[in-house]
N, C-alpha and C positions, 0 to 999 in steps of 0.2 A: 504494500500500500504506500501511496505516496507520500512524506513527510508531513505536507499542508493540510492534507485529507484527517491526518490522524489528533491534529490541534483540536478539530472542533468534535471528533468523536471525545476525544480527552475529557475536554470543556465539558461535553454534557452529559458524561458520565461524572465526573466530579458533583455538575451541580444535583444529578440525581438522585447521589451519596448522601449529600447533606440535605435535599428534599427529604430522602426516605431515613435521615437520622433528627430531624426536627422534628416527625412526623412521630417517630419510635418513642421522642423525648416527652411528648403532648403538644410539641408546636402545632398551630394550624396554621404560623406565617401568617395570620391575619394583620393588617394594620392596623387595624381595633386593639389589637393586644400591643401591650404594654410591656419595654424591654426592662428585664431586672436590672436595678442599677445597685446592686450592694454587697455585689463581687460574691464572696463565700459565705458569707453571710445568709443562715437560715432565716426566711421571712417569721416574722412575727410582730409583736406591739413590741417598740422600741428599736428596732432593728432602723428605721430610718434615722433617730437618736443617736445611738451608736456609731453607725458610718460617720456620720458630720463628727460626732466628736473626736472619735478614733483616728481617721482616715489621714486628718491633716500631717501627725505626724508619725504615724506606720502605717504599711499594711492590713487590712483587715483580716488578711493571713494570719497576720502577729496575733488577736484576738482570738481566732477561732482554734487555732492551737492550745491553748491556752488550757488549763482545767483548773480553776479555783473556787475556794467555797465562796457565799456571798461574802463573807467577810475579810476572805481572799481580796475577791473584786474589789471593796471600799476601800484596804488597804492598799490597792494596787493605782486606784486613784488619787487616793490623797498622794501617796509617793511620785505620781508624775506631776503632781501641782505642785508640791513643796518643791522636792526638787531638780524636774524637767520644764518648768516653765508653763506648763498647762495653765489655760485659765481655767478655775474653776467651776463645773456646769451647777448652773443656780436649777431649783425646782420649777417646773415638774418636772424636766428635762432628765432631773439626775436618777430623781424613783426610777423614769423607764429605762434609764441606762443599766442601773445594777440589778434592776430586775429583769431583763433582758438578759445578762451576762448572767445573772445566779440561773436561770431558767432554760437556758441554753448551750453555756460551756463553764457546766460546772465539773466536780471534781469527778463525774462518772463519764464525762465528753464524748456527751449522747449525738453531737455535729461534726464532731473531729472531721475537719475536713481528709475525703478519701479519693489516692490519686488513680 
């Protein structure tokens, strides 16, 4: 087969790949649907919270790894304010963050991100 010929078979087999693994995944590729913006981050209440606060300065990687008790998490916040420069997240903001974080990647890290 000729070289040129085999680009666009290439081409639409690939896209038929990724059709048929959107599809697999529950994509319907609608434009009605709405792309997840929160990286590894399991969806729940706070999970938007989190991102903004987390994200600026690591990975949300860095988070979901993570497995600590809530009182892990509060400690692990107060330590990047005191002494990482974090600003402080004032209420309501901060309930959904560490309840978010106790309820999600605590010490049993029922999210653990899987590669």
């Amino acid at each position: 087969m000729h070289r040129l010929l085999t680009l666009p078979l290439a081409a639409g087999l690939v896209a038929a790949a990724v059709s048929m693994a959107a599809v697999a995944a529950g994509s319907t590729g609608s434009e009605d649907e709405e792309e997840y913006e929160f990286g590894v981050l399991v969806a729940g209440p706070g999970v938007e919270e989190t991102f903004i606060y987390c994200t600026p300065c690591h990975s949300e990687m860095i988070v979901a790894q993570q497995g600590l008790t809530r009182e892990g998490w509060i400690e692990s916040l107060e330590w990047m304010v005191e002494e990482q420069g974090m600003e402080e997240i004032e209420e309501p903001d901060y309930g959904l963050v560490i309840d978010y974080l106790a309820a999600n990647y605590g010490v049993d890290r029922p999210n653990f991100p899987k590669r």
